[in-house]
N, C-alpha and C positions, 0 to 999 in steps of 0.2 A: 646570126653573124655578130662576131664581136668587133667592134672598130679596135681597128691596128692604133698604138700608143706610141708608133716610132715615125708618124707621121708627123712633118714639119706646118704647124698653124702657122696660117698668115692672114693676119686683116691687112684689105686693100689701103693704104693711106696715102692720098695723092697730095701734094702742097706746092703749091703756084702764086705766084707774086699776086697781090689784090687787087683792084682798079677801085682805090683806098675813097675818090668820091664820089664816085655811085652807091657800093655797097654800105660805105659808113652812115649814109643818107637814110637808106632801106633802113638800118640795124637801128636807129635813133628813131625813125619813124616804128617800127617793134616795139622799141624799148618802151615809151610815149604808153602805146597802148598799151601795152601790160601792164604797168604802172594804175593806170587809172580800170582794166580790169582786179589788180588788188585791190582800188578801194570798193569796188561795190560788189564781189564775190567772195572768195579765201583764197588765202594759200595756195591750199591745192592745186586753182586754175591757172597760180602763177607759175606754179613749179613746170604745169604742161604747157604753158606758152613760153614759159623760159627755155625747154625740151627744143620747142618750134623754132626759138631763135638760134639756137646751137645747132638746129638740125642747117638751119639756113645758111650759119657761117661758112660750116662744111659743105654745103653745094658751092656758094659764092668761093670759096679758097678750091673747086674740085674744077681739070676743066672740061668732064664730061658728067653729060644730066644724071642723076642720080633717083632710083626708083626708093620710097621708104616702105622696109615690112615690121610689121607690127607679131612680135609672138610673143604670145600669147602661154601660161602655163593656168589650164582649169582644174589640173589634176590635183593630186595627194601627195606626189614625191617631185623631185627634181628630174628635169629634162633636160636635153643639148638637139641643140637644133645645128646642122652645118651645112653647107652650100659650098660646091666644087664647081669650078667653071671651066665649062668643054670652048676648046679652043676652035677657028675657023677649020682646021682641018676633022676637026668632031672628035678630038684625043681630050680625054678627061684629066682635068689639072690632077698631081699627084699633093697638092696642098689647099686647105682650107682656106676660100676665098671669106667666108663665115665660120664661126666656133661659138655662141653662145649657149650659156647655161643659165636656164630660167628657175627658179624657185616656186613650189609649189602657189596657186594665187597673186602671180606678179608677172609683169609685161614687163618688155623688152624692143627699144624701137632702137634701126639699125637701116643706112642706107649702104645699099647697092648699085652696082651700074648696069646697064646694059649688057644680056646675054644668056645664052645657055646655058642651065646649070642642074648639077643633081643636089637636090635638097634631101637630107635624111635628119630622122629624130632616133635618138637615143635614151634608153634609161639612163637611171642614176649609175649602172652598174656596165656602162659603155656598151650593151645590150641593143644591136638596129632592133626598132619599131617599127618603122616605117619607111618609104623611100619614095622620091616624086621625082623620077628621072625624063629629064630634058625640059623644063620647064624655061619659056622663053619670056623674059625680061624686055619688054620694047618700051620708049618715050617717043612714039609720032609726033607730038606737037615739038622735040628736040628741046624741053625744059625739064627741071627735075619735077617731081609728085612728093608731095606731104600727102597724099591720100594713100593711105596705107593696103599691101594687101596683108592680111591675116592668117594666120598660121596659128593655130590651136594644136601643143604640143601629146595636149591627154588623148585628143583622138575618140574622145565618147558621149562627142560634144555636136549638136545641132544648135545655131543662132536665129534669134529672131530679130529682127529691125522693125522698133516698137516707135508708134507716134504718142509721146508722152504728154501732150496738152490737154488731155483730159484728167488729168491730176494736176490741174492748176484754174479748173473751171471753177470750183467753188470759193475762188478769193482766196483769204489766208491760208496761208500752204499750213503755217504749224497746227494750229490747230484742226484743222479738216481733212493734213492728208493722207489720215490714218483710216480714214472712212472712206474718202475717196476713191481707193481702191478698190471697195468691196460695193458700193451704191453706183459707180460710173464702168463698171465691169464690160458694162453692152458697149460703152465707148470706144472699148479698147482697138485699135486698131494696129494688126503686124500687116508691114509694107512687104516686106520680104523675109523669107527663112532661106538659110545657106545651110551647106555640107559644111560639118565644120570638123570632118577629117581630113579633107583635103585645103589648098590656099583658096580666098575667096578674096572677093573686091567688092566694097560698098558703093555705090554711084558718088561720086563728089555733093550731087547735089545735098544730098544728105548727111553728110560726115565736112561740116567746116566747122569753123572756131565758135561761129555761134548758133549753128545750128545740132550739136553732133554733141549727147554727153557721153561720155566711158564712165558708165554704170558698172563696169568690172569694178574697177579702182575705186570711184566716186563715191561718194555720196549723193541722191540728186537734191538740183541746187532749192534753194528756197521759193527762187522767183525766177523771172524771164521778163525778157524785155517785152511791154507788150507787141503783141500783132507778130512776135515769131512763131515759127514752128517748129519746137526739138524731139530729136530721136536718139535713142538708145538700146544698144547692141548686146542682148540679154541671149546669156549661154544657155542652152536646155539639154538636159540628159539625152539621148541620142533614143534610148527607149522610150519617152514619151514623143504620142505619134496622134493621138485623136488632140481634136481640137477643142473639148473642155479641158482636160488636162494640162494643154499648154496653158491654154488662159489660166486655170487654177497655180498651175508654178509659174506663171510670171506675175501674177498677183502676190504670190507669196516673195518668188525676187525682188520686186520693190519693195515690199512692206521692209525688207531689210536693210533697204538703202534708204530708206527716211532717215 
């Protein structure tokens, strides 16, 4: 199936007056902490909390709860990912409620509202891949989620949610945690493995701001606060299936994110 090119894209963008101090409050209390997360981490963590706080403005400026998906490109070429939303009467939108286009090794984070929708990935050559028809978008608690669900566009892809505190057992991360890996191997511990052809959801308890690294992106970090506990979400070829083998490439996976 080729996607039709004479369809009209449309991202949803809703904009409503602000209740200027309440949320200016929140945004300052944000701003505060990431601040003092640049000084004792890098860059990088500010850039994804700076992410967090824009993703925030846009809930606070939206005025229905907004769900966040995270996609995800593990492939070798470029991908598009799009989402249609079927209305109450179950008639499929004839326009893109979602259009992105991920770059091979790069994410994409992107809020939605509540609702029905058909989600499809595309190659680079507007080529369907894939389709997840009628996937239902609910907020129970009627708040928006920063917990992401994930969408891995390659499709060749199995996830492990990995407890990473055992490469921080032997004190100095630089010098030790090139060993670490390979002498704390029995430590290792995967909490969960997901399908990561289809969308998944990580438990909140394990995916917050300080508990949760994105070792896609990341680097992992030097240190940790003590007495936390962090995990990260390490992709694994979809043919690797026995359980030395994972542990052997995800040993190899971090060796490269040192």
């Amino acid at each position: 199936m080729i996607r039709k090119t004479n369809k009209v894209y449309s991202d949803i963008i809703k904009i409503d007056n602000m209740v200027i101090d309440k949320h200016v409050v929140l945004l300052i209390g944000l701003w505060e902490k990431g601040i003092q997360m640049y000084k004792r981490t890098n860059i990088r963590k500010l850039e994804i909390f700076i992410l967090f706080i824009m993703l925030t403005v846009t809930a606070c400026n939206s005025g229905d709860p907004e769900q966040t998906v995270q996609i995800i490109n593990t492939g070798s070429y470029k991908c598009s990912l799009t989402m249609q939303l079927y209305s109450m009467e179950n008639v499929l939108s004839d326009k893109y409620t979602v259009n992105k286009t991920v770059k091979p090794h790069n994410e994409v984070y992107i809020q939605i509202s509540e609702g029905l929708y058909l989600i499809s990935i595309w190659d680079d050559n507007d080529k369907l891949l894939k389709e997840f028809d009628k996937i239902l978008i609910t907020l129970p608690s009627g708040e928006s989620s920063y917990n992401p669900i994930v969408i891995d566009t390659a499709l060749n892809k199995n996830y492990a949610l990995v407890n990473l505190n055992y490469l921080y057992s032997g004190g100095a991360f630089a010098e030790h945690m090139s060993k670490a890996v390979g002498t704390n191997s029995d430590k290792l511990k995967v909490i969960s493995y997901y399908k990561g052809d289809v969308p998944f959801f990580v438990p909140e308890e394990y995916r917050t701001s300080i508990t949760f690294v994105d070792v896609f992106t990341d680097k992992i970090p030097k240190e940790i606060v003590y007495g936390n506990t962090v995990y990260g979400l390490i992709p694994i070829p979809s043919g690797i299936t026995t359980k030395n083998d994972i542990g052997d490439y995800i040993e190899r996976y971090l060796e490269k994110k040192m």
